[in-house]
C-alpha positions as CSV (number, residue, x, y, z in Angstrom):
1,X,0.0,0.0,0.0
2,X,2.8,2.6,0.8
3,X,4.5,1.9,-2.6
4,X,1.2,2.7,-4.1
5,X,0.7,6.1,-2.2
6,X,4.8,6.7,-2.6
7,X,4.2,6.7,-6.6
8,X,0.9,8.6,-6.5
9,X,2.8,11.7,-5.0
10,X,6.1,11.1,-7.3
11,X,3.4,11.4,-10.0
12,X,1.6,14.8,-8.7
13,X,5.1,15.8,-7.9
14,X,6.1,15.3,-11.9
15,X,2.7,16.4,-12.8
16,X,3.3,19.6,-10.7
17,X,7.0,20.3,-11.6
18,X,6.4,19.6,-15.2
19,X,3.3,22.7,-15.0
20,X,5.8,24.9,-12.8
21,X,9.4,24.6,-14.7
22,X,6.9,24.9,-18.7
23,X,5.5,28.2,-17.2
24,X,9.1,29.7,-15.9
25,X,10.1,28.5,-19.7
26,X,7.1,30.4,-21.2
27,X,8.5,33.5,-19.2
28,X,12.0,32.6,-20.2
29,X,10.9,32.5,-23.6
30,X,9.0,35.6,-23.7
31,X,5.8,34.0,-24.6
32,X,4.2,34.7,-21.0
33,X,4.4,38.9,-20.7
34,X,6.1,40.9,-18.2
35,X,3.1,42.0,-15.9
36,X,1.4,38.5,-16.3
37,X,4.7,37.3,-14.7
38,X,5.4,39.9,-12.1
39,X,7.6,42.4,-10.8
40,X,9.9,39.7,-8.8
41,X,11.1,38.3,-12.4
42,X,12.3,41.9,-13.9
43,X,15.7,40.1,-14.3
44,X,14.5,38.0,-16.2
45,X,13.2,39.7,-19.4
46,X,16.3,42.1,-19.3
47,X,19.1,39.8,-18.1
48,X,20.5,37.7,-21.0
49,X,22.2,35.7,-18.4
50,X,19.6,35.0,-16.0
51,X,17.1,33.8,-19.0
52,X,19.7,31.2,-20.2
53,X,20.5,30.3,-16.4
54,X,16.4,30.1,-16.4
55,X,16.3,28.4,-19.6
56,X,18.7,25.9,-19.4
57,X,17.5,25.3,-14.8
58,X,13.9,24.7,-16.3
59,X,15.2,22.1,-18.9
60,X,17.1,19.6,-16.6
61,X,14.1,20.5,-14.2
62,X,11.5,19.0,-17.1
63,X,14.0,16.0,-17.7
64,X,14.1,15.0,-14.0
65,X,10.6,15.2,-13.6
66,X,9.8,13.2,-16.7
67,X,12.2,10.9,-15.6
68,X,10.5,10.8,-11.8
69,X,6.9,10.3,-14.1
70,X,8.4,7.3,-15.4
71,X,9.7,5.9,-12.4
72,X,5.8,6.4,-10.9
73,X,4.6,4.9,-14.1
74,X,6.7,1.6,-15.1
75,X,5.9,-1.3,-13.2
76,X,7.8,-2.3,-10.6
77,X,10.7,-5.1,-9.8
78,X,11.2,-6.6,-6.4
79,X,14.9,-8.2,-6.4
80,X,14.9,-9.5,-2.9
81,X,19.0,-10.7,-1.9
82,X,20.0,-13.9,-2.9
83,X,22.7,-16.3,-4.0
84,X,22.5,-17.8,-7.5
85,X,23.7,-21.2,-8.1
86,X,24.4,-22.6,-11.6
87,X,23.8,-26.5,-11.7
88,X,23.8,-28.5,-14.9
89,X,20.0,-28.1,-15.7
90,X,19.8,-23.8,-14.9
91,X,20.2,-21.3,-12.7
92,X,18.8,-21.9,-9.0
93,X,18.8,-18.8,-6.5
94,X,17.8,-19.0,-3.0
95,X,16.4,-15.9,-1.5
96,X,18.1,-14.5,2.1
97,X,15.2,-14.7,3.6
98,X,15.0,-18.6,3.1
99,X,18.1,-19.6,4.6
100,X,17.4,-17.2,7.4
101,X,13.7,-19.4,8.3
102,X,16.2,-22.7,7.6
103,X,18.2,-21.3,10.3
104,X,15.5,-20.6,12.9
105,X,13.9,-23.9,12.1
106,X,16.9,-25.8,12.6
107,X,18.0,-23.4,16.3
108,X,14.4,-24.4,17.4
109,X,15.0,-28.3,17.2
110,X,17.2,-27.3,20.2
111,X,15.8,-27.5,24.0
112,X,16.0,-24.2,26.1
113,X,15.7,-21.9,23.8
114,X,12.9,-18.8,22.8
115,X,12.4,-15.8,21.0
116,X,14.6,-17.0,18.2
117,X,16.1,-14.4,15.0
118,X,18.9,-15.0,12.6
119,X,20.2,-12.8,10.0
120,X,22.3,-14.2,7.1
121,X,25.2,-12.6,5.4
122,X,27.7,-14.0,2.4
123,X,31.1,-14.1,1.7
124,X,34.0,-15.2,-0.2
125,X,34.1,-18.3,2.1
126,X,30.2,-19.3,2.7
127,X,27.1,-17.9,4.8
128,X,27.9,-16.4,7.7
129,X,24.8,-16.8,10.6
130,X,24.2,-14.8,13.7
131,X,21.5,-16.5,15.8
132,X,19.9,-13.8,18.3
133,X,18.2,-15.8,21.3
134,X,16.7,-16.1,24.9
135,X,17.8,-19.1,26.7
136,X,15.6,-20.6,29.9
137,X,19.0,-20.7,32.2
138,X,18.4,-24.4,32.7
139,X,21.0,-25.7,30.0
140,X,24.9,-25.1,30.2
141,X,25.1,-22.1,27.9
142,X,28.2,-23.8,26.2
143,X,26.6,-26.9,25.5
144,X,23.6,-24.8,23.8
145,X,25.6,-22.8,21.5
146,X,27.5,-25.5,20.6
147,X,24.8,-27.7,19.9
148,X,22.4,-24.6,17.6
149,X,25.7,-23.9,15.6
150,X,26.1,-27.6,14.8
151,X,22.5,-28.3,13.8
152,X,22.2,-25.4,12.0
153,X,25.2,-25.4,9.6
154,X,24.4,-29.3,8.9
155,X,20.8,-28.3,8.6
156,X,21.7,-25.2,5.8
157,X,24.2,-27.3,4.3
158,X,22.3,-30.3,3.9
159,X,18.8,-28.2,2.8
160,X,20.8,-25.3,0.5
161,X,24.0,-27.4,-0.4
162,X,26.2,-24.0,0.4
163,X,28.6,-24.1,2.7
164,X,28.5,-22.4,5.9
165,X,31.3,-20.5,6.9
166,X,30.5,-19.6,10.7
167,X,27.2,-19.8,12.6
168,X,27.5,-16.8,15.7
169,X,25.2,-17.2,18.5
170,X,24.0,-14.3,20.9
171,X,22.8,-15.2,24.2
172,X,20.4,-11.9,24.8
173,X,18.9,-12.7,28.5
174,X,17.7,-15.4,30.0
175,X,13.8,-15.5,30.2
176,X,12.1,-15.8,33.9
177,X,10.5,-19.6,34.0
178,X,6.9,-18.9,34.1
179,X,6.8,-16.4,37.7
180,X,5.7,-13.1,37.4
181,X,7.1,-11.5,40.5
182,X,5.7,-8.5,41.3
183,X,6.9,-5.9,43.4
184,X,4.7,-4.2,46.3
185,X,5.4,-0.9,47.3
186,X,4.3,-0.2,50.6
């Protein structure tokens, strides 16, 4: 919906500028007269160098707002990140997005864990994963880690067939096992 709003103005916006920069070429031109103009554009009609300074500001204003009025216009392309993979039969690309859900389903097969989010990043020498998570304080926190970075870069391996170059995980907090405590204030 905001897209659709976000080209509606760039199009009033061209629309507008397009009116605004042919009237200030009119004037420029001399096809609009002096008192139709105004007083605050003397310089203009007596000036040689302020009309082509006019003349030549209006122009490259009309080209950028027909270019804006295309932009608004043309449909649109989404290219969401991914990584493109040539096999034998064609091209196969795998979105960001995806491997980031493979790497959240993969952290939750692990016990002690909540509020899961991974972001995926690529380089030279594979994926690199940072999982973000809240852990119940029950389980050694070495043991955890160790155990969601192993599933998970077998997991994303096995599923996307690219390697994995390091898995991070960040221990945020630990969440409070099912007690609300609640102050009093006496």
């Amino acid at each position: 919906m905001a897209k659709i709003i976000d080209r509606f103005l760039l199009f009033i916006f061209s629309l507008t500028m397009i009116g605004c920069a042919g009237y200030v070429l009119l004037a420029a031109f001399g096809v609009i007269s002096y008192v139709d103009f105004g007083v605050l554009l003397h310089n203009l009609y007596y000036d040689t160098d302020t009309a082509v300074s006019f003349i030549v500001t209006c122009s490259l204003a009309v080209l950028i707002s027909l270019r804006f009025l295309y932009i608004a216009v043309r449909p649109g392309r989404v290219n969401s990140p991914s990584i493109d993979q040539r096999t034998e039969y064609g091209d196969v690309r795998i979105s960001l997005e995806t491997v980031e859900n493979l790497a959240l389903k993969a952290a939750l097969r692990t016990r002690g864990i909540k509020d899961l989010k991974a972001r995926v990043s690529v380089n030279e020498a594979g994926l690199e994963i940072v999982i973000r998570t809240l852990i119940d304080g029950e389980h050694a926190i070495p043991v955890l880690t160790e155990e969601i970075q192993s599933t998970v870069k077998a997991q994303i391996e096995e599923v996307t067939g690219i390697p994995v170059a390091t898995v991070s995980v960040f221990i945020a907090n630990v969440v409070q096992a099912g007690h609300v405590f609640k102050s009093r204030v006496e």
